[in-house]
N, CA, C and O of each residue as an XYZ file, in Angstrom:
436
protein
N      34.738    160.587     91.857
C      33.838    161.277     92.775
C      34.287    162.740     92.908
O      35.463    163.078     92.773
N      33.401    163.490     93.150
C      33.699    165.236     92.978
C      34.070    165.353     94.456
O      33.544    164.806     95.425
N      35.400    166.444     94.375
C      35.432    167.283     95.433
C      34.628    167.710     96.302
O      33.953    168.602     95.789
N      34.214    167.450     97.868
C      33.143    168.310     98.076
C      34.121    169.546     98.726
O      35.288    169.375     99.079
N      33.074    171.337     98.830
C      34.049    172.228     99.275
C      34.894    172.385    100.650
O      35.786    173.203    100.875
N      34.381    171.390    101.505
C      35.117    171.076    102.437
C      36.778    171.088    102.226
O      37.739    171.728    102.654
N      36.491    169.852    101.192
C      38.194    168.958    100.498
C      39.052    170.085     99.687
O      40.278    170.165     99.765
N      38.389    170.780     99.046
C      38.367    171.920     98.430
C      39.139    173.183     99.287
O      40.071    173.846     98.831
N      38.753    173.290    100.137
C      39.248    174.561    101.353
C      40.556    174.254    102.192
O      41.435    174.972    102.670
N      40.243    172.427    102.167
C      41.531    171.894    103.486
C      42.770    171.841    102.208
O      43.933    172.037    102.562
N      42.495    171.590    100.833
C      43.943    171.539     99.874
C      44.077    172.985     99.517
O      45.204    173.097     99.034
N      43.608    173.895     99.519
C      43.781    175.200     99.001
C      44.539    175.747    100.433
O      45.665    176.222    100.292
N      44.078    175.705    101.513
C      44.603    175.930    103.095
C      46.257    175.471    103.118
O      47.109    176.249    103.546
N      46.516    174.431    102.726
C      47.165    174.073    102.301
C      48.786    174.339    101.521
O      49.963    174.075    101.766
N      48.038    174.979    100.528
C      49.313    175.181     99.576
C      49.172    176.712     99.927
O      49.910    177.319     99.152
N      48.424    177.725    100.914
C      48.536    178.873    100.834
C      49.314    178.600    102.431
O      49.639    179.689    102.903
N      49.592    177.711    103.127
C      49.978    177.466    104.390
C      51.621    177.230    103.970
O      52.451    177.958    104.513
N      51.950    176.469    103.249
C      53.295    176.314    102.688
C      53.892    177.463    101.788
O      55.098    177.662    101.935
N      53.314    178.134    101.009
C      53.568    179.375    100.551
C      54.174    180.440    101.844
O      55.250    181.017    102.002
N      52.865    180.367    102.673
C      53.374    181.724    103.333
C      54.669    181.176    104.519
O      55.473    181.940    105.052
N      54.599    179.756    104.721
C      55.742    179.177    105.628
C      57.275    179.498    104.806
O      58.190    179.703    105.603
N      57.628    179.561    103.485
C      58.411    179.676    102.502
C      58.819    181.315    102.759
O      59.891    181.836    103.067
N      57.610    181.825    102.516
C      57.989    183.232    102.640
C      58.775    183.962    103.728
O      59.726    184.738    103.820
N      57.822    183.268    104.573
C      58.444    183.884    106.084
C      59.981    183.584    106.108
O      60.837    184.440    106.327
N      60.252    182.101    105.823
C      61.648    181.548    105.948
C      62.473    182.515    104.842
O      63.508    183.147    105.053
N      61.843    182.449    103.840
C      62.761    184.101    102.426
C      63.271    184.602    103.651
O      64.251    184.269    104.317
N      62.112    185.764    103.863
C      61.914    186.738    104.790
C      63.419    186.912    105.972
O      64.212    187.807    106.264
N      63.252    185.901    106.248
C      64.621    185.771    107.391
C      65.644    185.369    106.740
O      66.648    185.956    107.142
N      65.863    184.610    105.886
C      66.670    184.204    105.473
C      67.701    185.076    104.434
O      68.931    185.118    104.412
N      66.567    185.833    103.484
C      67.332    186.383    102.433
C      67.329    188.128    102.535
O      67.750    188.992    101.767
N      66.666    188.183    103.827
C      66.217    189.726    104.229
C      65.298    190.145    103.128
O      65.239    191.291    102.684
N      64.527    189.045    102.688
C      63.672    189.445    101.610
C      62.154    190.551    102.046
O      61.525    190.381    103.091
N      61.878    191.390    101.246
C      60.835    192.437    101.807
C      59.323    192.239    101.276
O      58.906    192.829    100.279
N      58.679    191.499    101.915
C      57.339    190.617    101.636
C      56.393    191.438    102.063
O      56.882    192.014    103.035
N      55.207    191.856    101.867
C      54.253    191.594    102.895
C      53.268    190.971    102.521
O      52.877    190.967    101.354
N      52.718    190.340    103.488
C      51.450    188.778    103.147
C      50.380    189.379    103.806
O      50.309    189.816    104.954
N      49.584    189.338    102.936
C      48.248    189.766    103.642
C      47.150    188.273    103.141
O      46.764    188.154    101.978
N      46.891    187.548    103.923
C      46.094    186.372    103.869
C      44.583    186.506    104.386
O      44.576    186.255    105.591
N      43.301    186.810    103.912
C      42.292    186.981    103.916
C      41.078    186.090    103.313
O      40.835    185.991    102.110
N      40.320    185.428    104.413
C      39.727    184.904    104.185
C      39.588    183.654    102.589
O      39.868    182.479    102.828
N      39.179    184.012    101.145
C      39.909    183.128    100.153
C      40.611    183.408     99.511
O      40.733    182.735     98.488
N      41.585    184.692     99.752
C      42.600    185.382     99.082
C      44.632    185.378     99.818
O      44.951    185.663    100.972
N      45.184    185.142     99.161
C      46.468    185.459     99.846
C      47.384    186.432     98.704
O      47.777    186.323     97.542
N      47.427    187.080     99.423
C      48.398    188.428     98.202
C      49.393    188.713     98.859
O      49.510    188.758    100.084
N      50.408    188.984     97.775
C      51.651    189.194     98.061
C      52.474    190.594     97.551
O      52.530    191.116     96.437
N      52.842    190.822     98.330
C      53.237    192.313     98.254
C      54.425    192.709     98.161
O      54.812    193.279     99.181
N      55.389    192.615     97.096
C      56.439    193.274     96.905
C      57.379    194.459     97.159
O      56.840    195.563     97.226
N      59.213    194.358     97.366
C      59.474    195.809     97.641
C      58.939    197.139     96.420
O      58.429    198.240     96.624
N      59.245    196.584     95.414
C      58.783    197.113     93.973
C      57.206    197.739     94.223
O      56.893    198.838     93.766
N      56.368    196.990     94.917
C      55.183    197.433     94.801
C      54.486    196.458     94.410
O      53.348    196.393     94.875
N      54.874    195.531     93.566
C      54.003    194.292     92.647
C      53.483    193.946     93.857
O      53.612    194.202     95.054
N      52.697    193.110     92.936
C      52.036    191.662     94.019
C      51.092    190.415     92.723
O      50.685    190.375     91.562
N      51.164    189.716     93.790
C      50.867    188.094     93.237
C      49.563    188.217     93.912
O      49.539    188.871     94.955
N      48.617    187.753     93.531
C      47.314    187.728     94.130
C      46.795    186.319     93.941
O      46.455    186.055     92.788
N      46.623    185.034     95.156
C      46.252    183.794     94.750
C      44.767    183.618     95.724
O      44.771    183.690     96.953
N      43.557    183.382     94.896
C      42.901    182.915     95.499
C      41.874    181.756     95.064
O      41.632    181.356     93.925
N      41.435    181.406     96.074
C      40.208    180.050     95.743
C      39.260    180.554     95.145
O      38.919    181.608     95.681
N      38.401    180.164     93.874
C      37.113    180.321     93.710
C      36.553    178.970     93.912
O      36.863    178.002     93.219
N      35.610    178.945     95.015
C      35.022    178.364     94.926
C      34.210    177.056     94.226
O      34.304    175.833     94.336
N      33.255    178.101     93.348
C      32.291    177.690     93.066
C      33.107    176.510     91.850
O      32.724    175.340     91.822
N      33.843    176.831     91.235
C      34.873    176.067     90.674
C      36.066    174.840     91.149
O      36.720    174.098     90.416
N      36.064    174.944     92.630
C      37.276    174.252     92.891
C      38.147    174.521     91.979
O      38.239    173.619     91.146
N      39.181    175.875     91.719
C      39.920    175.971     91.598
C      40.990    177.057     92.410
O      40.603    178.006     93.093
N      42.137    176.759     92.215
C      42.873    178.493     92.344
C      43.072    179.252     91.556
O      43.026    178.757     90.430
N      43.311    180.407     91.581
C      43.494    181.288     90.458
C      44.434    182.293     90.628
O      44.162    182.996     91.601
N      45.609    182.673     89.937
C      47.139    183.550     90.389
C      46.548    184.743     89.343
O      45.988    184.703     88.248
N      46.906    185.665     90.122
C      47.243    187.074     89.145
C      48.672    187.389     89.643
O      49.163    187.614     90.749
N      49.230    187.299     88.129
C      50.816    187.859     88.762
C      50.952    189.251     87.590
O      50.028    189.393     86.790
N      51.821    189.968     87.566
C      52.261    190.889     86.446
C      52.389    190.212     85.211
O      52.368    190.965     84.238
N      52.514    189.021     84.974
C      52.922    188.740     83.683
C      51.622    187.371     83.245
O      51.915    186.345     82.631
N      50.329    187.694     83.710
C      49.058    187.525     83.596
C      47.954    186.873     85.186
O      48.035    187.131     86.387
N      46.938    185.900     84.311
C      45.833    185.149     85.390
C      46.456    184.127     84.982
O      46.989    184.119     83.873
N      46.497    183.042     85.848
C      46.173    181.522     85.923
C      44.916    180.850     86.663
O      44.135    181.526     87.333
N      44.810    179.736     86.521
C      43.244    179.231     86.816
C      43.940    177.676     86.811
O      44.371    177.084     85.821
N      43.917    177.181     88.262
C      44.561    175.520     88.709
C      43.615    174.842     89.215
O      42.976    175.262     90.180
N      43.380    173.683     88.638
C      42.351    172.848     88.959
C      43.124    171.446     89.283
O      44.188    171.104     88.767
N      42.300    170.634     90.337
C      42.848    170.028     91.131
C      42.679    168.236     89.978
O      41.683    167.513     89.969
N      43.786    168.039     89.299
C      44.279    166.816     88.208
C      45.230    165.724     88.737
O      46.445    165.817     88.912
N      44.365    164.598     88.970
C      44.953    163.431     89.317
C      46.047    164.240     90.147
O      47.173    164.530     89.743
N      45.313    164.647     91.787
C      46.202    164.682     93.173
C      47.287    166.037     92.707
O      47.968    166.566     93.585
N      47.330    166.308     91.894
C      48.172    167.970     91.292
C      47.239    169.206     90.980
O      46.371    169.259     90.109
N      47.630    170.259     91.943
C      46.932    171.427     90.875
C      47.495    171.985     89.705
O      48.636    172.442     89.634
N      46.453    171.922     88.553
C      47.231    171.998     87.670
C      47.033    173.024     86.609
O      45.807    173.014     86.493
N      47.519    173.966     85.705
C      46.490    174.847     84.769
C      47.110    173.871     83.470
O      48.220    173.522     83.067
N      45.753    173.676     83.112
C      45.631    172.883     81.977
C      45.797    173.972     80.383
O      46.231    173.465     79.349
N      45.405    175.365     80.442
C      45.501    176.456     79.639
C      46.765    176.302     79.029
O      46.896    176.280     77.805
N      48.267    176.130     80.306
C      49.204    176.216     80.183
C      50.412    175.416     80.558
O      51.613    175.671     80.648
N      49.546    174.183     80.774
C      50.842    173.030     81.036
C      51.629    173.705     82.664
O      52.809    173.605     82.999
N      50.950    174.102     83.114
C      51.979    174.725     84.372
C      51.377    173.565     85.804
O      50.176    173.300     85.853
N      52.108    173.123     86.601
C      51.674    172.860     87.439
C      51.902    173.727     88.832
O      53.044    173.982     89.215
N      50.535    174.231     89.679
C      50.907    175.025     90.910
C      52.052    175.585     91.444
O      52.455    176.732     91.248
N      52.658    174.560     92.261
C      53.657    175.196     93.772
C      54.835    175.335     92.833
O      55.676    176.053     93.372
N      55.346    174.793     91.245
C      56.505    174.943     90.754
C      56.427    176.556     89.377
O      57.232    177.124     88.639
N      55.221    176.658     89.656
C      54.836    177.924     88.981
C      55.140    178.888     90.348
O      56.289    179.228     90.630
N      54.053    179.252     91.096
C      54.119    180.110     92.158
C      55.704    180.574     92.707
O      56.079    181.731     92.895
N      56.512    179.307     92.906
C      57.500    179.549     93.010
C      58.662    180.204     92.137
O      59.624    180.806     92.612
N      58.430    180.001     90.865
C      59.357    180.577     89.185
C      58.210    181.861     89.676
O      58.940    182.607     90.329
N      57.331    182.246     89.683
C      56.581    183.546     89.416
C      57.426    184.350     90.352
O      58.266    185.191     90.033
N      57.072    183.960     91.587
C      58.064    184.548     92.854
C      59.654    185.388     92.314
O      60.203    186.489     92.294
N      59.804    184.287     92.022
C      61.553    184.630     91.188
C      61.420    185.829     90.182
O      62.226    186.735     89.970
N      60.829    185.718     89.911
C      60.893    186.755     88.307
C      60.295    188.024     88.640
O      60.663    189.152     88.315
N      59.324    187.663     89.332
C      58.593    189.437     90.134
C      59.471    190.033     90.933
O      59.675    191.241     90.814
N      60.269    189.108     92.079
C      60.959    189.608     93.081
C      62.042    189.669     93.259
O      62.670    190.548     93.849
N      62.626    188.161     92.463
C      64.132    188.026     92.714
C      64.146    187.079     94.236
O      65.194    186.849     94.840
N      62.755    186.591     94.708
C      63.137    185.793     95.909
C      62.789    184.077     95.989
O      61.671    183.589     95.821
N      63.836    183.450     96.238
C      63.710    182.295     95.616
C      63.219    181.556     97.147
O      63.644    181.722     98.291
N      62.204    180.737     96.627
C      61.753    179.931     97.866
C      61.840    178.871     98.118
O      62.352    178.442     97.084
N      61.716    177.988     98.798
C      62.303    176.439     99.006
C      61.098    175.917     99.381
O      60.774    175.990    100.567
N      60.144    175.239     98.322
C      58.812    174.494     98.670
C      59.463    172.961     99.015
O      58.722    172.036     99.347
């Protein structure tokens, strides 16, 4: 049975709710220099460097989609995992290695 976008919004809410709970804890923890700007279906992340990670929902797809410096991803929701099928990556253990390599800040999902 298909996702409806309801189910769609409460799992994406979700993993952008544990992301930014991670961060905050960096944040204090490692004196790490974040800033989160969370907007409506977008959550971006803002580096001391300047970078940023840009994760948001599209919709019309039920998926997420990452822009980091070192490309796009596109995660679709696979047997209870988001997953990018492009690249064998699964979500929260990507987001988190991306984190690392842009910033140097390691997070504890």
């Amino acid at each position: 049975m298909a996702m409806t976008d309801t189910e769609f919004h409460q799992l994406a809410d979700e993993m952008f709710s544990k992301i930014e709970n991670a961060i905050e804890t960096a944040i204090d923890e490692q004196d790490a220099d974040v800033d989160i700007n969370a907007s409506g279906n977008v959550l971006q992340l803002e580096f001391e460097d300047g970078s940023q990670i840009v994760i948001n929902k599209q919709e019309p797809l039920h998926e997420l989609w990452i822009a980091t410096r070192f490309g796009g991803y596109h995660f679709a929701l696979v047997d209870g995992k988001w997953f990018d099928e492009r690249n064998d990556n699964v979500f929260m253990p990507f987001v988190i290695e991306s984190i690392k390599k842009q910033s140097g800040i390691a997070l504890s999902i």
